[in-house]
N, C-alpha and C positions, 0 to 999 in steps of 0.2 A: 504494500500500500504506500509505503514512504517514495520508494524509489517511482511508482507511479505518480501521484501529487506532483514530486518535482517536477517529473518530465513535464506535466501539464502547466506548472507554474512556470519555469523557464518558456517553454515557447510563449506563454503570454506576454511576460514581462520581454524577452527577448522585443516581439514585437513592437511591442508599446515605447520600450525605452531605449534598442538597439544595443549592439555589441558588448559596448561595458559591462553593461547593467548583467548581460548573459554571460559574458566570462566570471564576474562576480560569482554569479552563483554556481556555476560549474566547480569554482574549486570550494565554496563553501558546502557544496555536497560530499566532496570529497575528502574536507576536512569533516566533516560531522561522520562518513565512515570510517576514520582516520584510526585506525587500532581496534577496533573493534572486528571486522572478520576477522583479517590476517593473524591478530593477535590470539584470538579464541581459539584458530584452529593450530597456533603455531607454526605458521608457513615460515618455510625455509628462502620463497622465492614464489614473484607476481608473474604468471604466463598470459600473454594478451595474444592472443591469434587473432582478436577483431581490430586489432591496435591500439582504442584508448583504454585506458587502465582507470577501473569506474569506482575501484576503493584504492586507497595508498598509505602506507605507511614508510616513512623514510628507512627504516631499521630493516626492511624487505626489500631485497633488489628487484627489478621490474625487467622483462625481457617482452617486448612486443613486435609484432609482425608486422610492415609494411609491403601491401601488397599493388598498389598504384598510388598515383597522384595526378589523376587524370582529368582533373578538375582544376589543373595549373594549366594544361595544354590544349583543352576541348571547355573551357568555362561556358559556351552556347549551351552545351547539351546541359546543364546543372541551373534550377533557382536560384538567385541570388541567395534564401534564407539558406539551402542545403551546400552553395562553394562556402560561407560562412563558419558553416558547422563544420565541416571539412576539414577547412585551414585551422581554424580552432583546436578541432580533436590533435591535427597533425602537429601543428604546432605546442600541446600541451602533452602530448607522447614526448614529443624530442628533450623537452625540458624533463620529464619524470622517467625517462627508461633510462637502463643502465648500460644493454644495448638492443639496437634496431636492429632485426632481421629482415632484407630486405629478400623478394621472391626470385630478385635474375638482379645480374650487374646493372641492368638498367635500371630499374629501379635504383639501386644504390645509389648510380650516378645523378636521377633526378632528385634522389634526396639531399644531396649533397650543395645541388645543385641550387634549394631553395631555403636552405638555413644553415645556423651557422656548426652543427652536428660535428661531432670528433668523427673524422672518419675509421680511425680505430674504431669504434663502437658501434660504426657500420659494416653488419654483416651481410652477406651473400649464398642465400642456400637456396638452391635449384630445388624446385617443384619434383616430385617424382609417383607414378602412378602410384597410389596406394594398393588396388587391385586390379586384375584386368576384367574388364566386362564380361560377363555371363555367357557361355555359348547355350544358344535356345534349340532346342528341338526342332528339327526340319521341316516337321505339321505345322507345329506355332508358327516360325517364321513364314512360310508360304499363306499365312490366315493373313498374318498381319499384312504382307505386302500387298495382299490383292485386296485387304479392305483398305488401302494407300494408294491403289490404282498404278503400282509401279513394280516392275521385272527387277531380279536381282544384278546386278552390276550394268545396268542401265542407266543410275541416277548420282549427279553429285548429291553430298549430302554437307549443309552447313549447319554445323548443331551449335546451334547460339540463341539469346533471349533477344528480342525485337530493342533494343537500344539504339538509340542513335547511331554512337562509338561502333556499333558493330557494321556498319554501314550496308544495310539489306537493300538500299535503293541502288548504289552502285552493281550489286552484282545482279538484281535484276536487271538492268539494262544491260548488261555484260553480257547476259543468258539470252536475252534479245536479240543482240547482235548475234551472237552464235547459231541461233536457232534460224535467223535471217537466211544464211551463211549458207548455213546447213537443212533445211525442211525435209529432208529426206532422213536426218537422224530420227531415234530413238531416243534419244539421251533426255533424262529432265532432270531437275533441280528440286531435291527438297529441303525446306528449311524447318527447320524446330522452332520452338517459342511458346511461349504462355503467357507475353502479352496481349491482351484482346482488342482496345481501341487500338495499340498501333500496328496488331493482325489485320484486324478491318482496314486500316488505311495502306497497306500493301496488298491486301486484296485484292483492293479498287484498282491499285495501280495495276496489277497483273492483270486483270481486265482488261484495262485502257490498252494496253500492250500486246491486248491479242493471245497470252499466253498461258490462259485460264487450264489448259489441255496441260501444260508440260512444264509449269512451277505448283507444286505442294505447299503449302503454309499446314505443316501434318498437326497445328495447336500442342498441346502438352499430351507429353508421351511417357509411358509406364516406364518400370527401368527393363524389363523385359523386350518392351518393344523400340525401345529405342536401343539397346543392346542388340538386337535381330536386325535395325534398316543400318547401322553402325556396320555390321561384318555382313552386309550387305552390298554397300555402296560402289559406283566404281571408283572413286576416290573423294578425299578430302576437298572442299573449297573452304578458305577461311582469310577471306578479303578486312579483316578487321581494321579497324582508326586506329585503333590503339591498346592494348595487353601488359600489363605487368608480368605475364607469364604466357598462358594458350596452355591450360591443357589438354584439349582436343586434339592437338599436334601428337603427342608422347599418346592419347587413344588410337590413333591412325593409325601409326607405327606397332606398335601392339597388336594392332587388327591385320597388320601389312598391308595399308592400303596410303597408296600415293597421295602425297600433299601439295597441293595447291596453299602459300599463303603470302601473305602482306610484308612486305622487306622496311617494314619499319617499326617503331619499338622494341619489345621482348624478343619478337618472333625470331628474327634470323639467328637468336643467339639461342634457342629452345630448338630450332631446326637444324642448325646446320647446313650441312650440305646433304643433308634429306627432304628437302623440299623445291617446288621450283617456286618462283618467287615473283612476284606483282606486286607493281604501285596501287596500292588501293583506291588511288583517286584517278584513273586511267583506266574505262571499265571496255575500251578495244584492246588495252594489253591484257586484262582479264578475261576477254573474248580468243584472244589469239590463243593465248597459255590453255583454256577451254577446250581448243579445238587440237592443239598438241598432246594432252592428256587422254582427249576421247581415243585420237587417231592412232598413235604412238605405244604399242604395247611394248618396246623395248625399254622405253623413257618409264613407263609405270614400273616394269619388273626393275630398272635400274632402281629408282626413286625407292622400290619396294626393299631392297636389298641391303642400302644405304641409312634406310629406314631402321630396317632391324640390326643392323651395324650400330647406329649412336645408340639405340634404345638400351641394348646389352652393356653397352661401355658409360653408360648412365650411374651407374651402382646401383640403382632402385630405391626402394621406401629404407633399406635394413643402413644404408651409406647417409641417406637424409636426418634418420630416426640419431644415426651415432654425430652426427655433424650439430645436431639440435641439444644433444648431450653433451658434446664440449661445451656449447654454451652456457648451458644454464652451469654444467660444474665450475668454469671459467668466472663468472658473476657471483657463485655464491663460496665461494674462496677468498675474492675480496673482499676488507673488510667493506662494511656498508655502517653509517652512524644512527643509531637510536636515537629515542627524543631527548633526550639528555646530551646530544652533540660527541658523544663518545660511541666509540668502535664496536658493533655489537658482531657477537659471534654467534655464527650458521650452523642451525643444532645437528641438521642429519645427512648433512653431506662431508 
């Protein structure tokens, strides 16, 4: 109930009285949880996977995850009140963490790049599948595809949430041009998403485009069935604006199936030289690379190959899992100062 009120009370006041008045109270929340969990349960050490750290105690080291900062680079796509919150949160992590985990060096580098951050303190640990998709039963998957209206390795497949940042209007037009090109293909395009109004508003566009027949908008998919049009597809498309990571890149590869993606941000450093690669904002070079992937079964088994090459040389979840353990052992070895301003010691490490 506490932590609800606030929340309600800040966005009003934030409102009404703007910034100050809202950083005010952000940290006087966090002074009023100030020793009270951490303390109760005797934490050794504050984990933030969401990045801001919502109770604090100086005498507990803080370790939190920086996963983007996409709202420095793309502020169109973002409210004025949400790039606020943003900068806020990010900026009140950088002051209270002991250190950042950032998802890819780029990230690092953006971090670096917008405060005044030790870079010591900024770390670097690569995303890594946790599991790999479910292989479905040959019934189920042939149910699914035919109530999808699409043949197995017929169809790109871009598995992303309707976001701006993920730019779904470019590669329709891209699929356009290809389809122009080519009318004699088979090949379509499905996209994933569980946005509604902005599904209906690419709907419309696939309409107006003539290509009601041969783009999917397949709305939100079970993990089953999105597991089955996954090691389904004939390859990856993943035209993105912008990533702090792309895990769908590291699922492709996994599934063995050829990547199509964006040679800016995270991507080329998650791909390597397993992927072929487009300007996202150029949607005839993503028409052209379209029609090289359909055509080109040597480019797919290379791409496929190269795929499975970085995946293995990855380390996996068991190399991420020990790299997240130096850390936190790393920060609770150092001394950290209690409310007393003196050195307190880390009871269970």
């Amino acid at each position: 109930m506490r932590g609800w009120l606030y929340g309600a009370l800040r966005t009003i006041m934030s409102r009404a009285m703007g910034k100050r008045l809202d950083d005010a109270l952000t940290r006087a929340a966090r002074h009023v949880n100030r020793g009270t969990v951490l303390g109760e349960i005797g934490a050794d050490l504050l984990f933030c996977p969401f990045t801001l750290p919502f109770c604090y105690d100086p005498s507990v080291p803080v370790v939190s995850i920086i996963h983007d900062l996409q709202y420095h680079y793309y502020p169109q796509f973002f409210s004025d009140e949400d790039r606020r919150c943003r900068e806020r949160n990010f900026r009140e992590t950088s002051r209270l963490a002991n250190k950042l985990i950032c998802v890819s060096e780029y990230v690092r580098k953006t971090v670096l790049e917008n405060s005044n951050f030790d870079p010591d303190r900024a770390i670097t640990i690569l995303h890594q599948l946790p599991h790999r998709l479910k292989k479905q039963p040959l019934q189920d998957v042939d149910s699914i595809l035919q109530r999808l209206g699409i043949m197995g390795n017929e169809f790109l497949l871009y598995p992303a949430n309707f976001w701006a940042h993920k730019n779904h209007r470019m590669l329709l037009t891209a699929f356009a041009i290809y389809r122009a090109r080519h009318p004699e293909s088979n090949l379509r395009l499905v996209c994933t998403g569980a946005l509604e109004n902005e599904k209906k508003a690419l709907q419309e566009a696939v309409c107006r485009m003539g290509q009601k027949d041969w783009i999917i908008l397949s709305g939100f998919l079970t993990e089953e069935e999105f597991a089955a049009i996954f090691a389904s597809c004939l390859a990856l498309v993943f035209p993105s604006l912008y990533e702090g990571f792309g895990l769908p890149v590291l699922e492709a590869m996994a599934l063995e199936k050829p990547v199509i993606c964006s040679n800016v941000t995270s991507l080329p450093e998650v791909a390597g030289d397993a992927a072929f690669y487009v300007d996202p904002r150029k949607p005839r070079e993503i028409a052209n690379t379209i029609e090289r992937i359909a055509s080109d079964k040597a480019l797919r088994k290379r791409l496929i190959g190269q795929g499975r090459h970085r995946l293995a040389e990855s380390g996996g979840p068991e190399k991420m899992a020990r790299e997240y353990l130096d850390v936190f052992l790393d920060v609770t070895r150092k001394p950290v100062c209690n409310r007393a301003g003196q050195p307190a010691l880390n009871k269970n490490f």
